[in-house]
C-alpha beads as a LAMMPS data file, in Angstrom:
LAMMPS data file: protein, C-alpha beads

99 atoms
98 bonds

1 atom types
1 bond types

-500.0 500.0 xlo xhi
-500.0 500.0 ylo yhi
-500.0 500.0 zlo zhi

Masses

1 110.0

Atoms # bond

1 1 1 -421.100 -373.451 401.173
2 1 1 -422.410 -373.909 404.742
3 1 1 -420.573 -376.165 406.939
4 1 1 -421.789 -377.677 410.282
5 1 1 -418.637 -378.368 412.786
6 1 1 -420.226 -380.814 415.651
7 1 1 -418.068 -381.649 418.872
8 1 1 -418.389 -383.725 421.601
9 1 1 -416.095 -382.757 424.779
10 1 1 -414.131 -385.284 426.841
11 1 1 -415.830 -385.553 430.038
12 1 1 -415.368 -382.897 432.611
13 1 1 -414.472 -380.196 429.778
14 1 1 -415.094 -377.113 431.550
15 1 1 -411.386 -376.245 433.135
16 1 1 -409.978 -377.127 429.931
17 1 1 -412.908 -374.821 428.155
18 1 1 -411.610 -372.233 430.297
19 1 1 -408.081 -372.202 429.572
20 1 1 -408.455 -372.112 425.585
21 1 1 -412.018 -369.631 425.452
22 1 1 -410.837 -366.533 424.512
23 1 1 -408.850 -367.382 421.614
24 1 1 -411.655 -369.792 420.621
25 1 1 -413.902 -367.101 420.772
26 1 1 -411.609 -364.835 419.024
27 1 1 -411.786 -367.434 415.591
28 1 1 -415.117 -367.478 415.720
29 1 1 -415.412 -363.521 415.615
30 1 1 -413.283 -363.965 413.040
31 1 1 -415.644 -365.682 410.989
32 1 1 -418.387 -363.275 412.148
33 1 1 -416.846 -360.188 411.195
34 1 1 -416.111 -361.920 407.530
35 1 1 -420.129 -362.504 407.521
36 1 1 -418.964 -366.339 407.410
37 1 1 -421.122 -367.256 410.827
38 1 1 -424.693 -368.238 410.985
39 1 1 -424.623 -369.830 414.593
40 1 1 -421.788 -370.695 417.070
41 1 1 -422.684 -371.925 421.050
42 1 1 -422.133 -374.910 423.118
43 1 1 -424.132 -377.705 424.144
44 1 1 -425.116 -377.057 427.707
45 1 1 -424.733 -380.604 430.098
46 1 1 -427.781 -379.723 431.775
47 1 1 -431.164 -378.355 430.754
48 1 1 -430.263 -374.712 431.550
49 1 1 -428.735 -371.437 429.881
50 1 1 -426.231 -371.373 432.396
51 1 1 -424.780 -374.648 433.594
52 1 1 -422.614 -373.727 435.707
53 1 1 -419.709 -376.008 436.976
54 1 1 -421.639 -379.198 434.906
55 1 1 -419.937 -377.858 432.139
56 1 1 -420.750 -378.403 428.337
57 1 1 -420.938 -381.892 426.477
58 1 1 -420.119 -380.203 422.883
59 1 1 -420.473 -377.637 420.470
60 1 1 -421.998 -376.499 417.216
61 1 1 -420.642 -373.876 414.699
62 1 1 -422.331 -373.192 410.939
63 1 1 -420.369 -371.374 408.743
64 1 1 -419.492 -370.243 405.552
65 1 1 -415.927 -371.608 403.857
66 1 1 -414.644 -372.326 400.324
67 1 1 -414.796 -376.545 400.965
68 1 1 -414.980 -379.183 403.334
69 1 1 -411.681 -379.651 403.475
70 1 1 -411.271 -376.082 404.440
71 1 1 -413.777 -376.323 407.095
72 1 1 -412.219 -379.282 408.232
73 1 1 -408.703 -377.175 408.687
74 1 1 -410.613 -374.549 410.854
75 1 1 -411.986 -377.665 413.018
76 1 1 -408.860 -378.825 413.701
77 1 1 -407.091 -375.705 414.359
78 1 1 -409.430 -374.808 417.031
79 1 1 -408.037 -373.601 420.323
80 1 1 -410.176 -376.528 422.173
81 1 1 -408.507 -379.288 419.841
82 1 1 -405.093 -378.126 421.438
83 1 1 -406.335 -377.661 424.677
84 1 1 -407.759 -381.230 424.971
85 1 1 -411.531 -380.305 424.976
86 1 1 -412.901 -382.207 422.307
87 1 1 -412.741 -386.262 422.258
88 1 1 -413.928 -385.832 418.556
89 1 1 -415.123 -383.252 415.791
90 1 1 -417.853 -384.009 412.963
91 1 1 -417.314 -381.614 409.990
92 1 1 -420.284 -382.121 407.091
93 1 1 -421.659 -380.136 404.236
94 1 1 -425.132 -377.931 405.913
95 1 1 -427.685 -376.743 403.435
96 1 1 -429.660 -373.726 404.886
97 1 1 -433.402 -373.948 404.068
98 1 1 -434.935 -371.750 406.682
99 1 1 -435.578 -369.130 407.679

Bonds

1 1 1 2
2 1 2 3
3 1 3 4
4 1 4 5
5 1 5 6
6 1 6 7
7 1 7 8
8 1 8 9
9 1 9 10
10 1 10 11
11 1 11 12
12 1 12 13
13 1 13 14
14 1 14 15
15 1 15 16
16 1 16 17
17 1 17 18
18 1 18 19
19 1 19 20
20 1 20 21
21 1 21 22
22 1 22 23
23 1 23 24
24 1 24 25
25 1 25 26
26 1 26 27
27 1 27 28
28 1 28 29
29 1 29 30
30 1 30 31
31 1 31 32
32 1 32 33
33 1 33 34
34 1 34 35
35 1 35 36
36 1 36 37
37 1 37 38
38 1 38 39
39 1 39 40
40 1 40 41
41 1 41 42
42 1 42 43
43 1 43 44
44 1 44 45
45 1 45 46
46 1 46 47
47 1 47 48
48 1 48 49
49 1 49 50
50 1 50 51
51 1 51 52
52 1 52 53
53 1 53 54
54 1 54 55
55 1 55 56
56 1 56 57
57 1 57 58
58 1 58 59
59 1 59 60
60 1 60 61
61 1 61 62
62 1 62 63
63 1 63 64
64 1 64 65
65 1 65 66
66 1 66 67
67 1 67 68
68 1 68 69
69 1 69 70
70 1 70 71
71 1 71 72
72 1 72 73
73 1 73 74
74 1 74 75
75 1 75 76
76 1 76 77
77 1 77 78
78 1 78 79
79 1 79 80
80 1 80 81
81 1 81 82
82 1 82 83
83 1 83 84
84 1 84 85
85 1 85 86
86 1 86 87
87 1 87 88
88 1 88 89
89 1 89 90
90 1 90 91
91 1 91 92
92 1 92 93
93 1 93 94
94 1 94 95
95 1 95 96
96 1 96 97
97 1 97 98
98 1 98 99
């Protein structure tokens, strides 16, 4: 089943973004190259592709595991969990209807 893995960042996230991206990115190919990703990407703080130094207020990831409590496991093993870059993570079921 489909899982949607919503985060909100502690205020001023972006040094702490920078420190854990790669192997958050690396996870997330992970899940990619297992055909297990449907859409990964942060919430920009500003209305703009690139934000620069405002920095990111949170992220979404929808993907594919066995269970909730499974997804929930991947959530909190992030890199950005250890590195302090999320003040909280919402893990729920996510039913994909279109397209």
């Amino acid at each position: 089943m489909w899982y949607a893995i919503i985060s909100q960042d502690v205020e001023n996230s972006l040094p702490l973004r920078k420190t854990a991206r790669a192997e958050h990115i690396a996870r997330l190919n992970a899940l990619k190259d297992q055909g297990r990703l449907l859409i990964a990407g942060p919430h920009p703080a500003i209305d703009s592709e690139d934000p620069g130094e405002t920095g990111f207020t949170g992220s979404l990831v929808v993907a594919e595991f066995a269970s909730l409590a499974d997804a929930q496991r991947w959530a909190d093993a992030d890199p950005y969990m250890a590195a302090g870059v999320y003040a909280s993570v919402t893990v729920k079921p996510y039913k994909l209807v279109l397209p």
